[in-house]
Residue frames as qw, qx, qy, qz and C-alpha x, y, z in Angstrom:
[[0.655, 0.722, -0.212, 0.067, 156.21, 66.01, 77.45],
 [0.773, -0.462, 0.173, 0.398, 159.50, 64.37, 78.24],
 [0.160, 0.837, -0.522, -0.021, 163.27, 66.67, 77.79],
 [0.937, 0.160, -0.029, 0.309, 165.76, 64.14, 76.93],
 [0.408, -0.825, 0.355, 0.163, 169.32, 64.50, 78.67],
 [0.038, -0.346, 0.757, 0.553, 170.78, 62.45, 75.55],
 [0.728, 0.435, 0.112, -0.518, 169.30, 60.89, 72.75],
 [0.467, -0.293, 0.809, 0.204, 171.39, 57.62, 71.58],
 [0.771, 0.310, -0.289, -0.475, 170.72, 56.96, 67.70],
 [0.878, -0.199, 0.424, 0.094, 170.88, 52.59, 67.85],
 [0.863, 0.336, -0.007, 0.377, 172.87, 52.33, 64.83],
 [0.248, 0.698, -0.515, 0.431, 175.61, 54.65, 65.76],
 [0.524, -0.673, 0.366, -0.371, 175.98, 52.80, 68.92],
 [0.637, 0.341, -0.687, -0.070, 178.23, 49.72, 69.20],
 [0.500, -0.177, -0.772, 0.349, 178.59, 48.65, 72.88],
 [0.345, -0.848, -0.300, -0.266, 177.31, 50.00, 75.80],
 [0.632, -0.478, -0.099, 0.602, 180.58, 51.52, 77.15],
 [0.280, 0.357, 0.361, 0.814, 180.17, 53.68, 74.77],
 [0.207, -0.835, -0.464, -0.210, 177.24, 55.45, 76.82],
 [0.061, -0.710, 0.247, -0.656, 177.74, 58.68, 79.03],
 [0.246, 0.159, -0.658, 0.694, 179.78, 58.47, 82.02],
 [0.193, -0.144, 0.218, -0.946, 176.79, 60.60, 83.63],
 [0.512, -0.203, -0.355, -0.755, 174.27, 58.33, 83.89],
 [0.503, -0.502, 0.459, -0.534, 172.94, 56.65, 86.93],
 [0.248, -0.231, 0.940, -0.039, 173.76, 53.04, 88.42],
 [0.417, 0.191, 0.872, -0.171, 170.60, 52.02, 87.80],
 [0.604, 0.686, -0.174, -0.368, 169.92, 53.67, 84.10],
 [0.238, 0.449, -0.837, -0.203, 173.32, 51.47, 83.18],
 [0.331, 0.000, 0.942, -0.058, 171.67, 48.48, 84.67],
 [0.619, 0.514, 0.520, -0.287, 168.57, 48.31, 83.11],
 [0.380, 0.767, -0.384, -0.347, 170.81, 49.62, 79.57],
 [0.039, -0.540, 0.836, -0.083, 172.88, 46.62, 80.20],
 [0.554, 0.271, 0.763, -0.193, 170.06, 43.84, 80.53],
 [0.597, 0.649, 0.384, -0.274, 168.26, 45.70, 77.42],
 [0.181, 0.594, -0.544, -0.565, 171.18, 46.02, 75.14],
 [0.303, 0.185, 0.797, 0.489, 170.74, 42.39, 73.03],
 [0.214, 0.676, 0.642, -0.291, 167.27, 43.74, 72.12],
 [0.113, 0.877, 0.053, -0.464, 168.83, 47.19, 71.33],
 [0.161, -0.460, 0.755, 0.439, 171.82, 45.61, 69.14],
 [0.330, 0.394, 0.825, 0.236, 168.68, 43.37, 67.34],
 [0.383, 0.846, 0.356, -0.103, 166.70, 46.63, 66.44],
 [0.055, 0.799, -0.336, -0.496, 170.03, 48.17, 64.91],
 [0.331, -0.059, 0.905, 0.262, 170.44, 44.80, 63.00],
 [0.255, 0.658, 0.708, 0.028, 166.97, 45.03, 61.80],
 [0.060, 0.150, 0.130, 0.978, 167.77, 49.04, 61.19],
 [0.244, -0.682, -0.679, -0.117, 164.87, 49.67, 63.22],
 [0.134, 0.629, 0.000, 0.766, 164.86, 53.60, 63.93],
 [0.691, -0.629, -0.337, 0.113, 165.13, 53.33, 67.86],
 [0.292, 0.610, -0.438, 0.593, 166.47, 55.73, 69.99],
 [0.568, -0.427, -0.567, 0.416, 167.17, 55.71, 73.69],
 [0.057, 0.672, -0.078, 0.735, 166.32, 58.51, 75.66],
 [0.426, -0.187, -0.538, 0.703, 167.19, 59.62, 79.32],
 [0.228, -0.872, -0.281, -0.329, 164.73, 61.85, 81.25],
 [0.498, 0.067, -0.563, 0.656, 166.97, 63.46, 83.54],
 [0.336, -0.347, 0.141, -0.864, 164.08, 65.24, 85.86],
 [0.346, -0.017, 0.852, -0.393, 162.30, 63.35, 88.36],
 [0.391, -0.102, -0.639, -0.655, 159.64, 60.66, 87.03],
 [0.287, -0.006, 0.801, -0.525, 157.80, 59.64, 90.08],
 [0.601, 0.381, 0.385, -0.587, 154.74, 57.53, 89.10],
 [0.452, 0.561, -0.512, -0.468, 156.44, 56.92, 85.61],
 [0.953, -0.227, 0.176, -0.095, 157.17, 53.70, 84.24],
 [0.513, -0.673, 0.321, 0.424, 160.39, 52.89, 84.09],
 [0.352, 0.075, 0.743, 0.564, 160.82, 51.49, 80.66],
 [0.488, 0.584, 0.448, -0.469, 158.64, 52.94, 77.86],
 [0.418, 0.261, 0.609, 0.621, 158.13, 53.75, 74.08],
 [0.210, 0.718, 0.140, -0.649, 157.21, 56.94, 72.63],
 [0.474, 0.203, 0.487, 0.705, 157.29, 57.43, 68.58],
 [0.063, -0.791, 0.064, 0.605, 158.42, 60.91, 67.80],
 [0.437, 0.742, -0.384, -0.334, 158.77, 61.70, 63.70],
 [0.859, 0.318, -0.335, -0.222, 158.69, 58.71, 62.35],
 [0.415, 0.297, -0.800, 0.317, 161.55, 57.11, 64.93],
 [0.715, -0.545, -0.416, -0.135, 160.70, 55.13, 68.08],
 [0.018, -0.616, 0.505, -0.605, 162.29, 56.92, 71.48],
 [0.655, -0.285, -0.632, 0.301, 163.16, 53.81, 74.17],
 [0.301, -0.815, 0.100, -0.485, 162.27, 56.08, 77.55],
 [0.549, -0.108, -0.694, 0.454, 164.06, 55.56, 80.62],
 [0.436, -0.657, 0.020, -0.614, 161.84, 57.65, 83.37],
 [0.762, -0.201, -0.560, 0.256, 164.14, 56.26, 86.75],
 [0.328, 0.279, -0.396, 0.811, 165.47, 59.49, 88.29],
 [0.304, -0.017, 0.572, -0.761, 163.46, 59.98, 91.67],
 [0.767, 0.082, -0.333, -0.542, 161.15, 56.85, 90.73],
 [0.511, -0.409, 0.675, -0.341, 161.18, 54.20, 93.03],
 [0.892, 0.137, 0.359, -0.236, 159.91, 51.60, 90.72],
 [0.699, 0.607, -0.371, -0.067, 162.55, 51.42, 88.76],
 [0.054, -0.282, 0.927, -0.241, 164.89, 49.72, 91.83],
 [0.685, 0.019, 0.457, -0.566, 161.19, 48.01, 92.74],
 [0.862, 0.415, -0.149, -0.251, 160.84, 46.35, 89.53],
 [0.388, 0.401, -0.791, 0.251, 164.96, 44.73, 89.58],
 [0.226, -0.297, 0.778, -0.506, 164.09, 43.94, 93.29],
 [0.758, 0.052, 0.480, -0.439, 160.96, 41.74, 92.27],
 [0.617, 0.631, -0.403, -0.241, 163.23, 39.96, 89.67],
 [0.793, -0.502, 0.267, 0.219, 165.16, 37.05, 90.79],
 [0.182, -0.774, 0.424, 0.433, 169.06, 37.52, 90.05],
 [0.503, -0.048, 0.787, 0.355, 169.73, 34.55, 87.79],
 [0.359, 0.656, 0.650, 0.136, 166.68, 35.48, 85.76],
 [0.173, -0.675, -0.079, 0.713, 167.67, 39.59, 85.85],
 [0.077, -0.350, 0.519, 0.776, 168.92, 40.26, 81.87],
 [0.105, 0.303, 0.865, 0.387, 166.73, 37.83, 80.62],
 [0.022, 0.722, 0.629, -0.287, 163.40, 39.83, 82.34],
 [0.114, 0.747, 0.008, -0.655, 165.09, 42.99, 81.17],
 [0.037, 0.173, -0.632, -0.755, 165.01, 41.87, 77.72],
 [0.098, 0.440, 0.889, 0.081, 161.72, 40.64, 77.83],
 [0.031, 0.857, 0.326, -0.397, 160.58, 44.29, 78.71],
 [0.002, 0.564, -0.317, -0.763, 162.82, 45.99, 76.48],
 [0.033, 0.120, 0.881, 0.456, 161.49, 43.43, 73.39],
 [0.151, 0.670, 0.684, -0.247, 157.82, 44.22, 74.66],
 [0.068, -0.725, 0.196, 0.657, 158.83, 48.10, 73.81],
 [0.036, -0.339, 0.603, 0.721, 160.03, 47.19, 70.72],
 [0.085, 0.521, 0.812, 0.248, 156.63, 45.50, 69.51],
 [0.157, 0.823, 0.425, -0.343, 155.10, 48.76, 70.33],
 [0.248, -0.554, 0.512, 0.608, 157.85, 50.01, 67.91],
 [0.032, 0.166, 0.805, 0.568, 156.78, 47.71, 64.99],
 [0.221, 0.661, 0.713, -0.079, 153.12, 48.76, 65.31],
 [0.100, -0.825, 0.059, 0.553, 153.97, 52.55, 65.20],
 [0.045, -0.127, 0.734, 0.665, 156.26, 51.55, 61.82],
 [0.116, 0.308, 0.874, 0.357, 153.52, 49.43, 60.54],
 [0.340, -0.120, -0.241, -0.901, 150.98, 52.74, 60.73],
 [0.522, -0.331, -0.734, -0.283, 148.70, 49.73, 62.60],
 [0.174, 0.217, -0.352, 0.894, 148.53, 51.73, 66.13],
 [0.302, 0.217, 0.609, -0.700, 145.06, 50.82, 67.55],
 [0.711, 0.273, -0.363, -0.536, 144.31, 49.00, 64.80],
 [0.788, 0.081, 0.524, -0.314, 142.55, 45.66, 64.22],
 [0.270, -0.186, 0.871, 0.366, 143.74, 43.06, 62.16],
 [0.426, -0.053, -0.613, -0.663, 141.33, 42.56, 58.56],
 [0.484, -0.175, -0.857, -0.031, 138.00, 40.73, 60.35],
 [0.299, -0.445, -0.638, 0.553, 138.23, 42.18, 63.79],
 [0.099, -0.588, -0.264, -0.758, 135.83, 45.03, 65.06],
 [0.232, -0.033, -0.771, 0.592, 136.02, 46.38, 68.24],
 [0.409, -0.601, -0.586, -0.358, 132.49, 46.48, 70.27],
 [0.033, 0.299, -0.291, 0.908, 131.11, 48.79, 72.60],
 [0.040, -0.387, -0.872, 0.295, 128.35, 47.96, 75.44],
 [0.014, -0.675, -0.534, -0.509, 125.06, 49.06, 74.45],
 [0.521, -0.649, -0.516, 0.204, 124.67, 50.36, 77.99],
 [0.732, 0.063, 0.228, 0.639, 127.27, 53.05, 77.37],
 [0.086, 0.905, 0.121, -0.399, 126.75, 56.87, 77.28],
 [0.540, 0.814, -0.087, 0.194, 127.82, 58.66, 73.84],
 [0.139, 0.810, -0.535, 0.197, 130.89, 60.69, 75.88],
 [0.625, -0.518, 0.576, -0.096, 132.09, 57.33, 77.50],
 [0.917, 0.305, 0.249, -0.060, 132.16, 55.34, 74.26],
 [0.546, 0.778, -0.265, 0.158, 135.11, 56.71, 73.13],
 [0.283, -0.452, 0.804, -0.261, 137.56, 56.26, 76.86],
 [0.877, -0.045, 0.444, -0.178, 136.09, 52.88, 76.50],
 [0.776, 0.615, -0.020, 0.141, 136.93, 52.00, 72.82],
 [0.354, 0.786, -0.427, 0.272, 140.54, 53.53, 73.61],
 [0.569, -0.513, 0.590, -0.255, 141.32, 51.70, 76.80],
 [0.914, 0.099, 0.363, -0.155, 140.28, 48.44, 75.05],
 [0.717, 0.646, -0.172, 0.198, 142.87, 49.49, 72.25],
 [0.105, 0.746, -0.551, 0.360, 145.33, 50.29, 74.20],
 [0.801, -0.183, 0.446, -0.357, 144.96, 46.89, 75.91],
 [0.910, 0.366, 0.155, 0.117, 145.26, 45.01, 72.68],
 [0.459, 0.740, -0.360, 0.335, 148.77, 46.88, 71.99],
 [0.248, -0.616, 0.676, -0.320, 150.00, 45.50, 75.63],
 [0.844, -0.175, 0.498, -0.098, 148.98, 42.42, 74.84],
 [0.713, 0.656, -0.104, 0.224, 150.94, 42.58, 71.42],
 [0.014, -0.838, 0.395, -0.376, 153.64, 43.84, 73.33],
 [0.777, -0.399, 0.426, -0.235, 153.67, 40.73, 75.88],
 [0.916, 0.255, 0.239, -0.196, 153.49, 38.83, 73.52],
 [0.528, 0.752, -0.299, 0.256, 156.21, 40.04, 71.44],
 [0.413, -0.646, 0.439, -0.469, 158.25, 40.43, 74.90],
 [0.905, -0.059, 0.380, -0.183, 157.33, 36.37, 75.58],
 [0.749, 0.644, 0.029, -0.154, 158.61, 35.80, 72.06],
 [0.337, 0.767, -0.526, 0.149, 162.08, 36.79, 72.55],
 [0.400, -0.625, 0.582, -0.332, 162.11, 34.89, 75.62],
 [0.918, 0.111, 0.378, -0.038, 161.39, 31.58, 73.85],
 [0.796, 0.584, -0.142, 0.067, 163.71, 32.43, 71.09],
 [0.212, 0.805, -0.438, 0.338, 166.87, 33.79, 73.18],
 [0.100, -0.298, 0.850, -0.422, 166.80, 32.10, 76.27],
 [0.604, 0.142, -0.613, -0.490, 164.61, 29.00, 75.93],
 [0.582, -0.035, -0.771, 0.256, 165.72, 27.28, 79.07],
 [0.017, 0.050, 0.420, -0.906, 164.55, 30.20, 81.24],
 [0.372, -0.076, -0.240, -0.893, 160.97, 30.68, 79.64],
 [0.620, -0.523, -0.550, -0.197, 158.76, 28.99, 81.83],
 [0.568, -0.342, -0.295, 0.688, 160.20, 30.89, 84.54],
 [0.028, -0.048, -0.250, -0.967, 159.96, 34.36, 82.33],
 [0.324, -0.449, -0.628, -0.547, 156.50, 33.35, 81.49],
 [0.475, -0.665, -0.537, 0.210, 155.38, 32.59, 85.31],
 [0.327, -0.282, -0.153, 0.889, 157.39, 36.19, 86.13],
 [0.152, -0.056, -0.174, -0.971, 154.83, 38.18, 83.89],
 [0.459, -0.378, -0.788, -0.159, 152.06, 36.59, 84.90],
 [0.598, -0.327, -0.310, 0.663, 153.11, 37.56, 88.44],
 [0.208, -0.165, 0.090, 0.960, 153.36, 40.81, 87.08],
 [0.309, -0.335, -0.376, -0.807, 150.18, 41.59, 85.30],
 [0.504, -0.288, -0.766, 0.277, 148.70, 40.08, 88.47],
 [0.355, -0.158, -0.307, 0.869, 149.69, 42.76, 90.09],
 [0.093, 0.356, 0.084, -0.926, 146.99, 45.36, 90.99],
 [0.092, -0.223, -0.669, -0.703, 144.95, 43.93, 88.03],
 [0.477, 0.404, 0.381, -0.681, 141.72, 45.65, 87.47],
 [0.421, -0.076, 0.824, 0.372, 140.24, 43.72, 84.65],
 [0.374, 0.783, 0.434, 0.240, 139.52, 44.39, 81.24],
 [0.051, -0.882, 0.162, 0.439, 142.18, 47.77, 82.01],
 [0.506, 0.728, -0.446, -0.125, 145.11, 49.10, 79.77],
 [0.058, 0.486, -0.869, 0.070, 147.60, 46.28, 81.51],
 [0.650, -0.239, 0.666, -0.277, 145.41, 43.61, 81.96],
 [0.322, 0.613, -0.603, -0.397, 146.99, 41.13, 79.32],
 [0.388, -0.288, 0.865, -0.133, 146.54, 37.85, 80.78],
 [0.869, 0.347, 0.335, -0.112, 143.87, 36.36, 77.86],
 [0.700, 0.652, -0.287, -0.048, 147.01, 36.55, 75.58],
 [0.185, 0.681, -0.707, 0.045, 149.87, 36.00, 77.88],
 [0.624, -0.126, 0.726, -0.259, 148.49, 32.56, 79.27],
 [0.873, 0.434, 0.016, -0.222, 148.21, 31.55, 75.57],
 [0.450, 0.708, -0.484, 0.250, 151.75, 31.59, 75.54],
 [0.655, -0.606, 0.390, -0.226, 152.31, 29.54, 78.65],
 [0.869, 0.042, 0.288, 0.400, 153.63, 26.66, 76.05],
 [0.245, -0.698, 0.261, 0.620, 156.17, 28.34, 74.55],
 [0.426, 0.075, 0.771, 0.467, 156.06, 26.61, 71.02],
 [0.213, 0.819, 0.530, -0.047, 152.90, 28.85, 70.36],
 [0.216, -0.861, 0.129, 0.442, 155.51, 31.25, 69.94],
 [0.629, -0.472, 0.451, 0.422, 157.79, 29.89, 67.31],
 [0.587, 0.758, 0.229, 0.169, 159.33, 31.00, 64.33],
 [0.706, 0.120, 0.030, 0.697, 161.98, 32.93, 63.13],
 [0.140, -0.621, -0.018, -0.771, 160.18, 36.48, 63.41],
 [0.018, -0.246, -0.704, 0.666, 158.92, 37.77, 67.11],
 [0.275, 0.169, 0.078, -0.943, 156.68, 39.98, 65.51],
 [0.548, 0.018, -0.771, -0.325, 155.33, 37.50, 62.85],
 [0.451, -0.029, -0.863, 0.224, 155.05, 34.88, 66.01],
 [0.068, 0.404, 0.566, -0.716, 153.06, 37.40, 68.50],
 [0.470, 0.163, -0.316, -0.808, 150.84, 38.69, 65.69],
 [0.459, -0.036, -0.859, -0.222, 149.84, 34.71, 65.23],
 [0.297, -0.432, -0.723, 0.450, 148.74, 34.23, 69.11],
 [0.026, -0.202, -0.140, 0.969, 148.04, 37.77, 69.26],
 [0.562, -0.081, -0.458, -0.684, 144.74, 37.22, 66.39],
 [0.470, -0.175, -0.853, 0.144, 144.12, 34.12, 68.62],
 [0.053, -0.222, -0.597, 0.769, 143.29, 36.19, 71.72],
 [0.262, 0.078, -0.313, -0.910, 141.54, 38.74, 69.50],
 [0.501, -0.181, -0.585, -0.611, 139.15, 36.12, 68.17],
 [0.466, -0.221, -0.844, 0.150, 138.45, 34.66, 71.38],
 [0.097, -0.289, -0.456, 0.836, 137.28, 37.59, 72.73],
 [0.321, -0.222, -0.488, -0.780, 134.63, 38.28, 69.74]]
């Protein structure tokens, strides 16, 4: 259960000098990359707070989403957590704000599912399948892994989205950086392994539109059915 050292409703918040004095170099950076994001979900009046763990998160990830009574709670889990410098340090510099909006926009798709009540849910059509091969008490960690899977690849996707709409000249660069990233460590078919949706998105046009959500939902059913 994470204690929150502040709690930052987005619409009362106008700039980010506006944050506490008290928080660490590297809680302002990563606040500082993810504010456009945060200044679009107060535009959209999307119920998003920011919270600060101020107790050690070792093992956490740095960025997350949590939705607490009906609002969505942006985590920052960095204090004694090495991956939160790790992650900036496997970022080139030019590319830094953009990447940290790409993660903070991923976050917020897990935001609009949580609104939309559609949380490990399947789109009208889809139905998720379970090897026959399967013991009863495994059928359920299975079935949830696979969901949680589909909500990080909504999340990429969404994430991808912003990066084709905001910064357009960077996103084949963004794109090859999460790639790169889900790479990492992948054990396939886990909760992070995202790559049958984010390689749909390698053109970027597969992305477009005026919504993110709207635009990763579209590619997002694409993946879906190709896995049937």
């Amino acid at each position: 259960m994470w204690k929150p050292i502040f709690v930052f409703a987005a619409a009362l918040l106008a700039l980010p000098a506006c944050l506490a004095s008290d928080l660490t170099p590297i809680e302002m950076r990563w606040l500082r990359g993810a504010w456009p994001v945060i200044a679009f979900a107060k535009r959209e009046k999307l119920p998003l707070d920011i919270v600060v763990q101020p107790q050690d998160s070792l093992g956490a990830a740095p960025l997350a989403l949590a939705f607490v009574d009906g609002r969505c709670k942006l985590v920052l889990s960095m204090r004694g957590n090495a991956e939160a410098q790790s992650t900036l340090s496997r970022i080139e510099s030019d590319l830094l704000d953009a990447t940290l909006e790409l993660m903070a926009a991923h976050e917020l798709g897990h935001c609009r599912r949580y609104l939309d009540g559609a949380w490990y849910g399947l789109p009208a059509g889809f139905s998720a399948t379970v090897p026959d091969e399967l013991s009863p008490d495994l059928r359920t960690a299975f079935l949830d892994m696979k969901a949680a899977r589909r909500e990080e690849g909504y999340g990429d996707l969404v994430g991808l989205a912003w990066a084709k709409q905001q910064h357009p000249q960077q996103y084949a660069r963004l794109h090859a950086w999460l790639v790169t990233e889900r790479l990492r460590d992948l054990l396939p078919g886990s909760h992070h392994d995202t790559l049958a949706w984010v390689r749909l998105a390698q053109d970027g046009g597969a992305l477009a539109g005026p919504s993110i959500f709207a635009a990763a939902a579209r590619l997002w059913a694409v993946g879906l059915a190709a896995e049937k």
